[in-house]
C-alpha positions as CSV (number, residue, x, y, z in Angstrom):
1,X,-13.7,57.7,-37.6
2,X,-14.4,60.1,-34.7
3,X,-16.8,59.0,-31.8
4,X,-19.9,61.0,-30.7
5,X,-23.2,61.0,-28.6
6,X,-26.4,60.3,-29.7
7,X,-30.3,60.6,-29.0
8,X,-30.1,58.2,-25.8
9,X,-27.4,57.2,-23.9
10,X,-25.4,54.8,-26.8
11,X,-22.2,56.1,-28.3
12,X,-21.7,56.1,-31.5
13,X,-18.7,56.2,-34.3
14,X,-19.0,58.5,-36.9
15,X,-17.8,56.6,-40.2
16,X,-17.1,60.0,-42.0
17,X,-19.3,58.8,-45.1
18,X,-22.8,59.6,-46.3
19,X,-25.8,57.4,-47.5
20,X,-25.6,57.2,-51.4
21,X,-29.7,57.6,-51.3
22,X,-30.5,60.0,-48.5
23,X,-27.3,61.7,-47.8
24,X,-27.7,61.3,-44.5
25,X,-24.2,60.8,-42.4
26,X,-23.6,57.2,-41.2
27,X,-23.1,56.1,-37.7
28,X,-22.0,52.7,-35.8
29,X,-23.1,51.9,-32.4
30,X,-19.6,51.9,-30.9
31,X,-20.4,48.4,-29.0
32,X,-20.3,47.6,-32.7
33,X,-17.1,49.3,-34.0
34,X,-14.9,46.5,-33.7
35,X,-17.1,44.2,-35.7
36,X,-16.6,46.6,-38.8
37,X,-13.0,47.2,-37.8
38,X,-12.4,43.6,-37.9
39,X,-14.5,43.1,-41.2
40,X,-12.9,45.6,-42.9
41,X,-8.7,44.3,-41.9
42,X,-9.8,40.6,-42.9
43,X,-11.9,41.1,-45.7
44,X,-11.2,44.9,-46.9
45,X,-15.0,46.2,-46.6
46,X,-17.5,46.6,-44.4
47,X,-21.6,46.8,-45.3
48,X,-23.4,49.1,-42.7
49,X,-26.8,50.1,-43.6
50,X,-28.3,53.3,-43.3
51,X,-31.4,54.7,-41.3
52,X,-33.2,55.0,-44.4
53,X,-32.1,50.9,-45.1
54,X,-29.6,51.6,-48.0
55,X,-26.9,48.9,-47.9
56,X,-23.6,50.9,-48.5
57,X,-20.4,48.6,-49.3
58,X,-17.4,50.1,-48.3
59,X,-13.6,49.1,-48.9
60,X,-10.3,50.3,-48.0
61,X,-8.3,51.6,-50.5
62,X,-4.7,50.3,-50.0
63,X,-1.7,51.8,-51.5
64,X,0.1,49.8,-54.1
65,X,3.4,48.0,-52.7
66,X,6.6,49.1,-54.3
67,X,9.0,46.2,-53.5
């Protein structure tokens, strides 16, 4: 996730994905990073929804433990 500016003043964090429907990139208000941060270490996904108001689940792939 990289951060970036913008229309307005608001920062956001770009979440390196694109909507499933539009194709447009996907964006979270950084004063609302740390929500999908925490969602996604607890649970393992995250939901943010898109402009165009496609839900998009996302998980984190974890690599298989060898031990």
């Amino acid at each position: 996730m990289t951060s970036n500016q913008r229309s307005g003043t608001e920062e956001v964090v770009d979440m390196e994905l694109h909507c499933v429907k539009c194709q447009a990139r996907l964006y979270v208000p950084l004063s609302q990073a740390s929500a999908v941060l925490d969602s996604l270490e607890r649970t393992s996904a995250a939901i943010p929804i898109c402009v165009c108001g496609q839900a998009q689940l996302i998980r984190v792939k974890r690599k298989p433990r060898h031990d």
